[in-house]
PDB file as gemmi writes it, atoms N, CA and C in Angstrom:
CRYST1    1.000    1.000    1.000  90.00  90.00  90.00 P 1                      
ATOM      1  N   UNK A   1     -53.751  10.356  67.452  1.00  0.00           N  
ATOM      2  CA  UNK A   1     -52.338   9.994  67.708  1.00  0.00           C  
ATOM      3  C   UNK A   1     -52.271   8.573  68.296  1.00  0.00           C  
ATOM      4  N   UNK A   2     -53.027   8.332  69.229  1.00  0.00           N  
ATOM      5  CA  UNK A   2     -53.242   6.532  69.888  1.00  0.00           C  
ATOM      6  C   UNK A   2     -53.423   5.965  68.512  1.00  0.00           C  
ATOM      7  N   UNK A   3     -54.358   6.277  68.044  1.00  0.00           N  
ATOM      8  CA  UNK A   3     -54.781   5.324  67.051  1.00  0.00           C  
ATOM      9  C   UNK A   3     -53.484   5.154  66.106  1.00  0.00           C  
ATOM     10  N   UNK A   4     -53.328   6.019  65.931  1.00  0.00           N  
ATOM     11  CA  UNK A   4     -51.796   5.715  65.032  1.00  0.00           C  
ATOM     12  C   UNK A   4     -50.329   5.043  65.120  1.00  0.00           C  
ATOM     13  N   UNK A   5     -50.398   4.898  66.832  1.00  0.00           N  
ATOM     14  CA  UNK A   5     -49.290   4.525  67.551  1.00  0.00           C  
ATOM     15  C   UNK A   5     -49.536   3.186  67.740  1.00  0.00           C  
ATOM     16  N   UNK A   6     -51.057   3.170  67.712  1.00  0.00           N  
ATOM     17  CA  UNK A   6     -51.872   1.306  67.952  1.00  0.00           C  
ATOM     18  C   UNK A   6     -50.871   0.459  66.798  1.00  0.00           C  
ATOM     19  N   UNK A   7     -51.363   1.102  65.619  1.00  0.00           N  
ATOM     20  CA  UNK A   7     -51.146   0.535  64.498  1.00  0.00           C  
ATOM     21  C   UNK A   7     -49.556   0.305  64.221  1.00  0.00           C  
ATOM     22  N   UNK A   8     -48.576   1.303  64.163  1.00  0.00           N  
ATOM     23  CA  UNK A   8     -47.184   1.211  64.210  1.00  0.00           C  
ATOM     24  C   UNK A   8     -47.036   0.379  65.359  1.00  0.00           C  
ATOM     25  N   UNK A   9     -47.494   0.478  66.746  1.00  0.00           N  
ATOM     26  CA  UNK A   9     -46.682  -0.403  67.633  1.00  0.00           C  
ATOM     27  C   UNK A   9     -46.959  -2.285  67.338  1.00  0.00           C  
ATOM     28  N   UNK A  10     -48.473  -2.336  66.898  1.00  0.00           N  
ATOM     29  CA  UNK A  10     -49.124  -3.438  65.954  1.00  0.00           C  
ATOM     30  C   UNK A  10     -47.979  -4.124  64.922  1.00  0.00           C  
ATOM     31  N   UNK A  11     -47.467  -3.280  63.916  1.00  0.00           N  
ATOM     32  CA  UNK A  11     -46.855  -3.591  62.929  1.00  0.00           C  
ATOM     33  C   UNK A  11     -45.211  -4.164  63.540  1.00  0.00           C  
ATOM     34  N   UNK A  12     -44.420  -3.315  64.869  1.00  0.00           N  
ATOM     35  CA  UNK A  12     -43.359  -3.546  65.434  1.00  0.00           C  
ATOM     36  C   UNK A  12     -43.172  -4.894  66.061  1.00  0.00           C  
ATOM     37  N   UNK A  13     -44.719  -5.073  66.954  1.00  0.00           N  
ATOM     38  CA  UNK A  13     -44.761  -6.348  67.693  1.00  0.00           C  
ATOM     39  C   UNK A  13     -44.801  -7.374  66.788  1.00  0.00           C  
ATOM     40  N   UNK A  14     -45.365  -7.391  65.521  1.00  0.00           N  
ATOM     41  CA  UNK A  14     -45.876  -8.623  64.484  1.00  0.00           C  
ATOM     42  C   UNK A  14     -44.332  -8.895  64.167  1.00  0.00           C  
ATOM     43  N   UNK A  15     -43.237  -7.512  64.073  1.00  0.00           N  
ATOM     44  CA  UNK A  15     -41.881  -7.968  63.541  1.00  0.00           C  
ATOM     45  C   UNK A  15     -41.418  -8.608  64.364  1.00  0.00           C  
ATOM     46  N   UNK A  16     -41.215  -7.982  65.946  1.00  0.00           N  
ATOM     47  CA  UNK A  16     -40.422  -8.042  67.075  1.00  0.00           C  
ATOM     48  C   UNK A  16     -40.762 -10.307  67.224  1.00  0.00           C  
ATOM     49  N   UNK A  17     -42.061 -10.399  67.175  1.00  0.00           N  
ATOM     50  CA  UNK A  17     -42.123 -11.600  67.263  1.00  0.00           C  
ATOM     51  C   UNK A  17     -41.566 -12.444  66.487  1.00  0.00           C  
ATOM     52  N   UNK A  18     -40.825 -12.901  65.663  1.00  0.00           N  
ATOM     53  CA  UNK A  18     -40.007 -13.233  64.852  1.00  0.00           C  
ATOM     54  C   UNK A  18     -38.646 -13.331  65.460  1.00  0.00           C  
ATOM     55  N   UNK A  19     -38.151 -12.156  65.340  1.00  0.00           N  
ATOM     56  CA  UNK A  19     -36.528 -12.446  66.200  1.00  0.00           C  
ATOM     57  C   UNK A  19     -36.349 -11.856  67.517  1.00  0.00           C  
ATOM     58  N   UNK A  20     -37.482 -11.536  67.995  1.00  0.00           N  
ATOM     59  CA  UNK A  20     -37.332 -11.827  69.748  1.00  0.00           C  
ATOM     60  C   UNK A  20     -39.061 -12.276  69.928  1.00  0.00           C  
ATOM     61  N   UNK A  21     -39.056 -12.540  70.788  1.00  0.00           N  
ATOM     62  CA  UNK A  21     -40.590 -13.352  71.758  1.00  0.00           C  
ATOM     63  C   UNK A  21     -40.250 -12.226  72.557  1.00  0.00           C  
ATOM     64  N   UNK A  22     -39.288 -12.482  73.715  1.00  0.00           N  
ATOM     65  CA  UNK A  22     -39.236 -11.795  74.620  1.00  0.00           C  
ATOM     66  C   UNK A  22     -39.218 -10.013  74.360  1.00  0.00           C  
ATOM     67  N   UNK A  23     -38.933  -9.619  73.664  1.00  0.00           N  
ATOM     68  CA  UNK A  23     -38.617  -7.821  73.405  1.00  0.00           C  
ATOM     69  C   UNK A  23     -39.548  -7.564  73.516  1.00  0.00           C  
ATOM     70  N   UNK A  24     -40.950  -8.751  72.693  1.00  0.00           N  
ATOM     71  CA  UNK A  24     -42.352  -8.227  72.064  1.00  0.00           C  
ATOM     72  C   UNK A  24     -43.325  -8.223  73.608  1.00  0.00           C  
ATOM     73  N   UNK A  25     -42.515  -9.186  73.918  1.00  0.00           N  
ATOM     74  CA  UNK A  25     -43.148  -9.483  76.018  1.00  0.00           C  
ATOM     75  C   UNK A  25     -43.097  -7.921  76.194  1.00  0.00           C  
ATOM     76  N   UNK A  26     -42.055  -7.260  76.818  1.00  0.00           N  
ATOM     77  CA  UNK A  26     -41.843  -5.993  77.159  1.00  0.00           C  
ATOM     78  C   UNK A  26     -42.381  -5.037  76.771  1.00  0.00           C  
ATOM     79  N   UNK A  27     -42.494  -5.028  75.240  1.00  0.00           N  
ATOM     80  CA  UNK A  27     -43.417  -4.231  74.775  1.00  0.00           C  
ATOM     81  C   UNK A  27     -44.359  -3.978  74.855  1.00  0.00           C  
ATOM     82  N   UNK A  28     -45.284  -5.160  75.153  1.00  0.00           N  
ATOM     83  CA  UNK A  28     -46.820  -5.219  75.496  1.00  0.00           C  
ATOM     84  C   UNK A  28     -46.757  -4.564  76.866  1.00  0.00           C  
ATOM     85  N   UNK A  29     -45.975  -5.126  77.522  1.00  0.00           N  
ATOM     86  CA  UNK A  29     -46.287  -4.558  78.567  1.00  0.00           C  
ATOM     87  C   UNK A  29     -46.167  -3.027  78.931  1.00  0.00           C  
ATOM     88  N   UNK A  30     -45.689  -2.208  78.063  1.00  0.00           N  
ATOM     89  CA  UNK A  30     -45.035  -0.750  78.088  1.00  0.00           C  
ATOM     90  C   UNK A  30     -46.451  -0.658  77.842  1.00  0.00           C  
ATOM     91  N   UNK A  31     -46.634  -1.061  76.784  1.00  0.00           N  
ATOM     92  CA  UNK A  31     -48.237  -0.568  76.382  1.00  0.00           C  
ATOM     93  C   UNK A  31     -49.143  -0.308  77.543  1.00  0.00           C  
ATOM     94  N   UNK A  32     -49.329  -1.391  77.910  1.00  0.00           N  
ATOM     95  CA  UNK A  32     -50.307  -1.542  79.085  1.00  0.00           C  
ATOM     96  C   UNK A  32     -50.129  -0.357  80.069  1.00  0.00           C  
ATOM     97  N   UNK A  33     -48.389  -0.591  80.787  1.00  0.00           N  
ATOM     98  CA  UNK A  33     -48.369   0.733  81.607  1.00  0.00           C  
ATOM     99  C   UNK A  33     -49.045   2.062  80.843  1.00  0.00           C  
ATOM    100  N   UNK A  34     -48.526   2.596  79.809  1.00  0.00           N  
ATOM    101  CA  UNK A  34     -48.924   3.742  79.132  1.00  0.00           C  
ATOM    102  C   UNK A  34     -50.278   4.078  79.078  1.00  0.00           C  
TER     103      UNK A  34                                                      
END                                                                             
């Protein structure tokens, strides 16, 4: 299930960076907490 969530959250951040920087900031960081 990680491994799978790696990859989708992978594919979200590659979008998120495009029309936000910042969303993709937050995101990483959710990661990290998690």
């Amino acid at each position: 299930m990680e491994e799978g969530t790696d990859e989708r959250t992978k594919s979200l951040e590659t979008e998120a960076i495009a029309p936000t920087p910042m969303f993709n900031n937050a995101k990483a960081i959710t990661i990290e907490v998690k």
